[in-house]
N, C-alpha and C positions, 0 to 999 in steps of 0.2 A: 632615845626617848625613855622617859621614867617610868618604872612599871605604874606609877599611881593611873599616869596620863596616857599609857595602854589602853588601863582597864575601863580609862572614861572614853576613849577611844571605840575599844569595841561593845559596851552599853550603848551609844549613839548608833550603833550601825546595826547595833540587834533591835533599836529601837525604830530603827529607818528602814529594817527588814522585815519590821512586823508589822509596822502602819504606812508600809511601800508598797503595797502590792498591787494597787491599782497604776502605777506609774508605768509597767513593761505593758498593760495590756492597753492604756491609751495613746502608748508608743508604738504599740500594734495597729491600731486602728487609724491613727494619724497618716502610719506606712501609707496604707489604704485608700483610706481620703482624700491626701493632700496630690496625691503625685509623682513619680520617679523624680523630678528636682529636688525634694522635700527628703527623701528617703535618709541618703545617711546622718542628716539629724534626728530625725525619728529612730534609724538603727542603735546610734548612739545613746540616745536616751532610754534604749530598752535595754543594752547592753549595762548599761550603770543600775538598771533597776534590777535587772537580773541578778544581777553579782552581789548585790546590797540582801537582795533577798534570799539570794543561795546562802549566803553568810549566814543569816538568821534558819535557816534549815541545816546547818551544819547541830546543831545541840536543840537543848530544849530550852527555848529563852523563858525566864521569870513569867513572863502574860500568858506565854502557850502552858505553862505548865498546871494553869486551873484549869486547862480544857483536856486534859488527861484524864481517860478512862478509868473509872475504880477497877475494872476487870481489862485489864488491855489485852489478855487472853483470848477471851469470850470476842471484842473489839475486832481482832483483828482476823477472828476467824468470822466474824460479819460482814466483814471487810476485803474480805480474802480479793474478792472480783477485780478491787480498786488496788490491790496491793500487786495482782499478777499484772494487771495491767501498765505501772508504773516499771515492772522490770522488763513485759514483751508486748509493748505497745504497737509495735510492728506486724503482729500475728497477731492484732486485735480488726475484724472487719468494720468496725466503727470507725479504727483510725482512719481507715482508706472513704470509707463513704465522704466521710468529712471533709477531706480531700481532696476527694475526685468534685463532691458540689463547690467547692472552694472557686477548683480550675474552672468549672464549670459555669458558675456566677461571673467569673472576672476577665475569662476570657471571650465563652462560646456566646454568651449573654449579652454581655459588654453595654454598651449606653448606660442607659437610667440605673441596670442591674448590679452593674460593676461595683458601686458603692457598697451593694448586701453584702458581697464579701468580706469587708469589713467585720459585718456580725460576726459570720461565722467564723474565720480566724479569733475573734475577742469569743470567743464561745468554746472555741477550740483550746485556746490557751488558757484559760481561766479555768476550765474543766483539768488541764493537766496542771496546773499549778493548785487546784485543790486536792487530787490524788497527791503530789507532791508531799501538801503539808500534811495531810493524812499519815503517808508514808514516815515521816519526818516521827512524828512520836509513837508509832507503830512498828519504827522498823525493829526494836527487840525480838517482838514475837511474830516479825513476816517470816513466812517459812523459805523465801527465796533470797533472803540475804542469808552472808554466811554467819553464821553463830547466831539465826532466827531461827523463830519460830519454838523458842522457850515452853511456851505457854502458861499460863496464868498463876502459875507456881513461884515464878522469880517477880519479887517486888519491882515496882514501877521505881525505876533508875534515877537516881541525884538529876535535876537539869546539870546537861552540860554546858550548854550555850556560855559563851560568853560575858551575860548579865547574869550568871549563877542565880539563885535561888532555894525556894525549895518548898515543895507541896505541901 
């Protein structure tokens, strides 16, 4: 493959990672809905929407990078709650509440209730796929990635993404 049709390559997929992101969470809620028959097409389709969108959280694409803080310092020490949360999400009690009403909706509940699950998994993923993107142009200055937490001193980085650009 030619580097030209690379690079239009991965613009299509930064572009399908940034205006894709409701695709894994109605792939979630389909799980949900539909039925254990229905599942690994729904799994499928969250697993392709996931990866299109991890791809696009891999740099900074050209469209995210007008939503870049003038202080991403200041940013992310506002942010800090969302930023520990993304690396120890397991040690967060919120994670488990969520959870536990998940199981709790879908199993103990069951009939008519069984569908609210739904929500709350689409509630649950959505909530970590916005820390996510948060993360994603914050991680310079997160203090828990390695070579974070900068502070507000080092200029806001070239996009890297794939579709390059620049602020």
């Amino acid at each position: 493959m030619r580097a030209s049709a690379r690079r239009r390559l991965a613009r299509a997929m930064v572009a399908a990672g940034h205006f894709g992101w409701p695709v894994p969470l109605v792939a979630v809620a389909g799980t949900r809905l539909s039925g254990p028959s229905a599942a690994p097409v729904w799994a499928g389709l969250a697993a392709v929407g996931l990866v299109v969108w991890a791809g696009h959280l891999r740099g900074i694409c050209p469209r995210c990078v007008r939503r870049m803080p003038d202080l991403p310092g200041r940013e992310a020490q506002r942010r800090a709650r969302t930023l520990d949360w993304v690396h120890h999400w397991w040690r967060r009690p919120v994670t488990w509440v969520v959870v536990a009403g998940d199981l709790v909706l879908l199993h103990v509940a069951g009939g008519r209730w069984a569908s609210w699950s739904a929500v709350t998994l689409v509630a649950a993923a959505a909530a970590g796929m916005w820390a996510l993107d948060r993360h994603a142009r914050l991680a310079p200055w997160c203090p828990q990635c390695p070579g974070g937490g900068l502070g507000g001193v080092v200029p806001c980085p070239v996009p890297t993404g794939a579709g390059g650009g620049r602020r």
